[in-house]
N, C-alpha and C positions, 0 to 999 in steps of 0.2 A: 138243848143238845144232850145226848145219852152216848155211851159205852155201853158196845156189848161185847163178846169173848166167845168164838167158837174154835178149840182145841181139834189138832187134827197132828195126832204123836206130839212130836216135839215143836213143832208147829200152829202159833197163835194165831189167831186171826181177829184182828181190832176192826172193830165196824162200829163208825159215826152214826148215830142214827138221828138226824138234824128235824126228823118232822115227824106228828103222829102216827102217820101212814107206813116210815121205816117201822118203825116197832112194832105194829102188826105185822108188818112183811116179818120180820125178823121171828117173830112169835109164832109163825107158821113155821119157818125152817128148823128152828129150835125143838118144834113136835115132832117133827120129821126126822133129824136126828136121834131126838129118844127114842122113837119110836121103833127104830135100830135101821134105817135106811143107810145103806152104802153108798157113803160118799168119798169122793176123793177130791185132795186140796182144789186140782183144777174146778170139778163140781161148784164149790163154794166160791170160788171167786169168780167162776162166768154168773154165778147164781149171781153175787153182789153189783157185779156190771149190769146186768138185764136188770135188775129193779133199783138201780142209779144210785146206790148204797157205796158211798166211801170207804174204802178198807187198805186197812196196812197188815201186814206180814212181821214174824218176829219168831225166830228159830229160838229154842230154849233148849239147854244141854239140860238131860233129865240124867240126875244122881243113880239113880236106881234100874240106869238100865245100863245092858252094857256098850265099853266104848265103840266095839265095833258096829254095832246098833246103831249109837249116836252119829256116829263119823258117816256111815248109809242114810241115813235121817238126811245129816246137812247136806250131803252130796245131792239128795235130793232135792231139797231144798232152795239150792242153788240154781238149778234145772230149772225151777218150777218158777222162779224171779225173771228167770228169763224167759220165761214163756209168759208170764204175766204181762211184761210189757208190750210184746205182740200181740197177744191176746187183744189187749183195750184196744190196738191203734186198727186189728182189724174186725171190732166187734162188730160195725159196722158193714163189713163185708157177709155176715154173718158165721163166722167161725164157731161162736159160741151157741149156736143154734139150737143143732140135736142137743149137747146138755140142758140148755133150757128148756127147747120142750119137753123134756123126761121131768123138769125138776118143777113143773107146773104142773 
């Protein structure tokens, strides 16, 4: 089992990558981001649901930016936890769809 880290602001994103096959998936996304593709947090974690990737979330006050910055970050933040939960319970339904297909 591996850790991986993709940064999105103030916003971690921890991804288990439990099998060979994550860490390729992973090493595609990873190109795609340097590559300078726009993404947005929801992006990466319907991305990590579609290819059955465990991931946790983890807000990070950044020093060097300022507070009102930060304070819109977590606010976001927050938003985005709760749509996380909905997200899994109707990925199924296909919610996360169109991002997936864009992100394939």
């Amino acid at each position: 089992m591996q850790w991986a880290v993709v940064e999105y602001y103030n916003v971690k994103f921890y991804l288990v990558l439990e099998r060979e096959e994550d860490i390729y998936k992973f090493w595609y996304l990873n190109n795609r981001i340097e590559a300078g593709e726009k993404l947005y947090m929801r992006d990466i974690y319907c991305w990590c649901i579609a290819h059955k990737i465990h991931v946790m979330t983890k807000f990070e006050y950044l020093k060097n930016m300022p507070i009102t910055a930060n304070i819109w970050n977590y606010y976001s933040y927050l938003r985005a936890k709760g749509e996380y939960k909905r997200l899994k319970r109707k990925y199924t339904e296909g919610v996360c769809f169109n991002t997936i297909k864009r992100l394939q």
